[in-house]
C-alpha positions in Angstrom: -27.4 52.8 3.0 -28.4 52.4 6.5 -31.4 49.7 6.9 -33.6 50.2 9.9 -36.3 47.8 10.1 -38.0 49.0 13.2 -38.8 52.8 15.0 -37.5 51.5 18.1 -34.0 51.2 16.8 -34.0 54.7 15.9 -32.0 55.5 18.8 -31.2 59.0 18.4 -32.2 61.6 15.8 -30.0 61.5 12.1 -28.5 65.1 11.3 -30.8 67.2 9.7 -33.3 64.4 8.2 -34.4 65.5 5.0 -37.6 62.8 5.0 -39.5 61.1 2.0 -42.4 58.6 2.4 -44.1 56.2 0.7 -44.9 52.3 -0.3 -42.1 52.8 -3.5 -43.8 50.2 -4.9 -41.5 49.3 -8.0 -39.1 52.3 -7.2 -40.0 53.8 -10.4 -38.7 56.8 -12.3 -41.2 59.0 -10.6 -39.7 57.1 -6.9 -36.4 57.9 -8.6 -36.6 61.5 -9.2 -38.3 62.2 -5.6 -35.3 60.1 -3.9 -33.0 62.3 -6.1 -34.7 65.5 -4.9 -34.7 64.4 -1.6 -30.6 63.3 -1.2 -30.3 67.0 -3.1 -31.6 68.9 -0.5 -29.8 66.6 2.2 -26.7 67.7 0.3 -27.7 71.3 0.6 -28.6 71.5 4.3 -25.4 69.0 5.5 -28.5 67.1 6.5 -29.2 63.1 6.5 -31.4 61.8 3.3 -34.4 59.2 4.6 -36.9 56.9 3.0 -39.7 55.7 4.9 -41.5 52.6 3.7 -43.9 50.2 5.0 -44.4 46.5 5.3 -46.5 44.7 4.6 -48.5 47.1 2.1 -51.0 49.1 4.5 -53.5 48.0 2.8 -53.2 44.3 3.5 -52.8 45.2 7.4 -56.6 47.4 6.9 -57.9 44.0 5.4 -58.5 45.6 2.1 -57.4 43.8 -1.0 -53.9 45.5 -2.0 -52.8 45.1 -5.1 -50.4 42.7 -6.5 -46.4 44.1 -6.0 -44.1 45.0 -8.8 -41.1 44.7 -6.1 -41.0 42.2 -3.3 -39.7 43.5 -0.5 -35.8 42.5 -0.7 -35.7 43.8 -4.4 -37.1 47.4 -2.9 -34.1 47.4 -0.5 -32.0 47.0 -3.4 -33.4 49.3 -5.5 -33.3 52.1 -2.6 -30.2 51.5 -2.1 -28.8 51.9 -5.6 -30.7 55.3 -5.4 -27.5 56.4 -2.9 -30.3 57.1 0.1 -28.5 57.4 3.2 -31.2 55.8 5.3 -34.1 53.5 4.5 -36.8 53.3 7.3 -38.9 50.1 6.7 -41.5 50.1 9.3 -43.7 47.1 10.3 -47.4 48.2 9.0 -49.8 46.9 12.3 -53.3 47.7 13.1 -51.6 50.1 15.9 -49.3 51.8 14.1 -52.3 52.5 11.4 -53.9 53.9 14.8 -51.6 56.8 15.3 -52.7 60.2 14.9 -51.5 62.5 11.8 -50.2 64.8 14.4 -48.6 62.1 16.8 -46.6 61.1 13.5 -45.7 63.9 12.6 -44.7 65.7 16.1 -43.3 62.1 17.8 -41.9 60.1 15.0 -40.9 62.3 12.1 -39.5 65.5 14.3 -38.6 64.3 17.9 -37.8 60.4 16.8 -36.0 60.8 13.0 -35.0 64.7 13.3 -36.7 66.2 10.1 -36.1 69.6 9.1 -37.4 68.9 6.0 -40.3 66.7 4.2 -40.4 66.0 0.4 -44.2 64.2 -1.3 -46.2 63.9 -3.7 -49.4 66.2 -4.3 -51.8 63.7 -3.3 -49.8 62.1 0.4 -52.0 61.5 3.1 -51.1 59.6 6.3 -52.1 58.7 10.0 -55.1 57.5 11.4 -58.0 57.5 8.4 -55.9 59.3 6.3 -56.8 62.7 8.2 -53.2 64.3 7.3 -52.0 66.0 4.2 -50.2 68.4 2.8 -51.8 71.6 4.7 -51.3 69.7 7.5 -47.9 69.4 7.1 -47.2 72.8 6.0 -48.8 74.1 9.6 -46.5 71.9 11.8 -44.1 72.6 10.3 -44.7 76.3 10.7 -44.8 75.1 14.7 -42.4 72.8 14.6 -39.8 74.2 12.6 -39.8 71.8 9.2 -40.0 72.5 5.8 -42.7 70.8 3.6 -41.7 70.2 0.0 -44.0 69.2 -2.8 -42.9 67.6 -5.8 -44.5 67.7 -8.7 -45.4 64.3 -10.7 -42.9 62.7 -13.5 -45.0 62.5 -16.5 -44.7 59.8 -19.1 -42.2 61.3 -22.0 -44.7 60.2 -25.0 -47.8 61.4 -24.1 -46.5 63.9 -21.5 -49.9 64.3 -20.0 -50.0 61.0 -18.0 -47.7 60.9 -14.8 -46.2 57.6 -13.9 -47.4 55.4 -11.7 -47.2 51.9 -10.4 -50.5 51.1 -11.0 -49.9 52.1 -15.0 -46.7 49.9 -14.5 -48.7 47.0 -13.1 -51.3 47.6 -16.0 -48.9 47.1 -18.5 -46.7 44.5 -17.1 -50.0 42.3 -16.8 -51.0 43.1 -20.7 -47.7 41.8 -21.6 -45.8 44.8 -22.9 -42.8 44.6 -20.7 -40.4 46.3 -23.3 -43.1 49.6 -22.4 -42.2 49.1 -18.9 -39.1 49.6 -19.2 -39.0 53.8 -20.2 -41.2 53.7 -16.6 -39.2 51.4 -14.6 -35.8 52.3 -16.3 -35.0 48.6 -16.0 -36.1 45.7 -17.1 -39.4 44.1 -15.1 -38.2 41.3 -13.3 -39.9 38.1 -11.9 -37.7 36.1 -8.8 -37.6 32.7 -7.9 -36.5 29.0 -6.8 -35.7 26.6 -9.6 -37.8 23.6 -8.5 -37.9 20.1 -10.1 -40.9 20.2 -13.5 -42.3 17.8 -15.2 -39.3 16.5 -16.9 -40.5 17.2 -20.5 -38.1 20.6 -21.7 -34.8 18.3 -22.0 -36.3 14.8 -22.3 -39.0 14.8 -24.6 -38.6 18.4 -26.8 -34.6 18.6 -26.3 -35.1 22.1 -24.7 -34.5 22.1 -21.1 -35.8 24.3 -18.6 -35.8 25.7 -15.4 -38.6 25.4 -13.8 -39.4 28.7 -11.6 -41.7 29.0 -8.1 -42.5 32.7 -8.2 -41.9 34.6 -5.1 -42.9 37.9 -7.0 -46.8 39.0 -6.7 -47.2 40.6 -10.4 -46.6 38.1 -12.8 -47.0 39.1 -16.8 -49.6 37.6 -19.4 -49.3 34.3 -20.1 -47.2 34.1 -23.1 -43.5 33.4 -24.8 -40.9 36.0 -23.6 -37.6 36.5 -24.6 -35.5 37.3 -21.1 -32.4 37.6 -19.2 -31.6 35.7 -16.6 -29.6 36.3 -13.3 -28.1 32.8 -11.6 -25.4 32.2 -9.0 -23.4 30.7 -12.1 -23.4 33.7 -14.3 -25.8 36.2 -16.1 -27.4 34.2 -19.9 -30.1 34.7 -22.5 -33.0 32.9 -22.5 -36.7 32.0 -23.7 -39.7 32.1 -20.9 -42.6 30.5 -21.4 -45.8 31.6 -19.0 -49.0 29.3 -18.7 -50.3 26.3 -18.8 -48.9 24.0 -21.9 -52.1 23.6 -23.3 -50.3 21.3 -25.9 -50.0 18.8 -23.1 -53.2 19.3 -21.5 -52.6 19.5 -17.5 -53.3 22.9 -17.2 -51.1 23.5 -14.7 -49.5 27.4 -14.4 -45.5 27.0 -14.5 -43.0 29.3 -15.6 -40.1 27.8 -17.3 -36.7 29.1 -18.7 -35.2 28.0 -21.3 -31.1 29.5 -20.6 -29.5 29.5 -24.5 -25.9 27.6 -23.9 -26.2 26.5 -20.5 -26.2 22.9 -19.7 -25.7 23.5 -15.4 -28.0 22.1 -13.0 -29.6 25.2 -11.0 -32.2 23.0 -8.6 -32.6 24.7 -5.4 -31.1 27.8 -6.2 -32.9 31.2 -6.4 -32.7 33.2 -10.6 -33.9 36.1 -12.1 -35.8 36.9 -14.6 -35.7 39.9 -16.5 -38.7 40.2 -19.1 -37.5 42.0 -22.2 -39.6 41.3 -24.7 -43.3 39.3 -25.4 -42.9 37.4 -28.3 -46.3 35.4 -28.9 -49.1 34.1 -27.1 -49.0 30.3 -25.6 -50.8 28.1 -28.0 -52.0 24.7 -28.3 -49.6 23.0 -30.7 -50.8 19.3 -32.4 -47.9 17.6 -31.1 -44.4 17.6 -29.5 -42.5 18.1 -33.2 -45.0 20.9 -33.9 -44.2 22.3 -30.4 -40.2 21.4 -30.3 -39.8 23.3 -33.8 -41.8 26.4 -32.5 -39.3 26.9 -29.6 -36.7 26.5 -32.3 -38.1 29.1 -33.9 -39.0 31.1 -30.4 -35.3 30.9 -29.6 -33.6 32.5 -32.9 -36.5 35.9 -32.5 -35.3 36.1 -28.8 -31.3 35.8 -29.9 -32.4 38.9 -32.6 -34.5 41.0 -30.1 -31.7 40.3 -27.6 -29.0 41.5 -29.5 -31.2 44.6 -30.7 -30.9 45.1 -27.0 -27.2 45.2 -26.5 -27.0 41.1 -25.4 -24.6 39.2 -27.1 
């Protein structure tokens, strides 16, 4: 996959640019099977496949509160580029570039600048300057212009089949805590990302469970709770026990998020992990005192080891 991380280094048109756009927040099933269609007809045309994405989210450019990310932006460029896109467009969301026209984006960046012969949305795209452009918009430059305008129609949730999905259903759930549901709408696990900064010394020393202590860079962060995860390191891929909160049993109420990694005794400080959230096991809890608390990890790390390997980890 070709990055481009600015219009101005578009420096000449790609081949028959069969275009997608949107903020892909999560790159979801729904993202998925719109990416898919999109390389498809790419494939049919001997044309170019292209995602356009923004950053930061518009909204936070407009000064209107955006909602919290499922997918930073270095774990969207991933994601796209597993999805075999030849060409992933991240463009720099500023008060000017919300200026432009619907027309002027169409006409000047989408035709003359990418070379689309070919534009695949959702139902419900708008885009430019107040959100004046839509579909019918599209569909009559394109008639002038010479592009086709392709509308694809919503992935719907499998169970209830009525209820498409979305990222803000994704967000809803991951915050509830049910982020073994997210996973039939992600088709991953959810994943939180961080730096492995120094604690409070208490997960080794005082309850003989140590822990990695995690400085979120991710926006969305599940209900506080006990999870049973997987976790990503630069020394390997392990099972482990997350706990999300505040330790009410020791009273500072400060938020952390701490890892406990099963059969891993390696020092990780300073180095970046992640976190994939497979399963809530219980809510955090005040306990009446560190042997009360040590014994319920005890117990929190066997149901992990059994939901894990339900899961395929071993």
């Amino acid at each position: 996959m070709k990055l481009i991380e600015s219009i101005e280094h578009i420096k000449h048109p790609f081949k028959r640019a069969v275009v997608t756009i949107g903020n892909f927040d999560g790159v979801h099933k729904g993202h998925q099977s719109l990416l898919g269609r999109v390389i498809e007809k790419a494939d049919m045309i001997g044309g170019t496949s292209v995602a356009m994405t923004f950053n930061p989210h518009p909204l936070k450019t407009l000064g209107i509160k955006a909602p919290p990310m499922i997918t930073r932006r270095d774990q969207k460029i991933e994601l796209m580029e597993k999805s075999c896109i030849d060409v992933l467009v991240c463009i720099p969301f500023t008060k000017e570039f919300a200026a432009v026209s619907a027309t002027d984006f169409i006409e000047d960046l989408l035709v003359n600048k990418i070379g689309m012969k070919a534009i695949i949305i959702g139902a419900d795209y708008s885009f430019g300057k107040d959100r004046t452009g839509n579909i019918d918009l599209l569909k009559r430059e394109g008639e002038r212009l010479g592009f086709e305008t392709i509308v694809s129609p919503w992935i719907n949730d499998s169970g209830s089949r009525r209820e498409r999905i979305s990222s803000t259903r994704i967000r809803d759930i991951v915050m509830a805590g049910k982020v073994d549901q997210a996973v039939k709408y992600l088709g991953r696990y959810y994943q939180i990302r961080g730096k492995v900064i120094k604690g409070r010394r208490r997960g080794g020393a005082q309850l003989g469970f140590p822990t990695a202590n995690i400085k979120l860079h991710d926006e969305l962060c599940p209900k506080v709770g006990v999870y049973a995860v997987t976790v990503e390191t630069a020394k390997g891929n392990f099972l482990g026990v997350a706990n999300i909160g505040f330790s009410p049993t020791f009273g500072d109420q400060m938020f952390t998020v701490e890892v406990h990694i099963l059969d891993f005794d390696q020092d990780l400080y300073g180095t970046r992990i992640r976190v994939n959230m497979v399963e809530r096991l219980r809510d955090e809890k005040k306990f009446d005192g560190i042997e009360e608390l040590a014994a319920q990890i005890k117990t929190d790390i066997q149901i992990a080891r059994d939901i894990l390997k339900k899961n395929g980890y071993t």
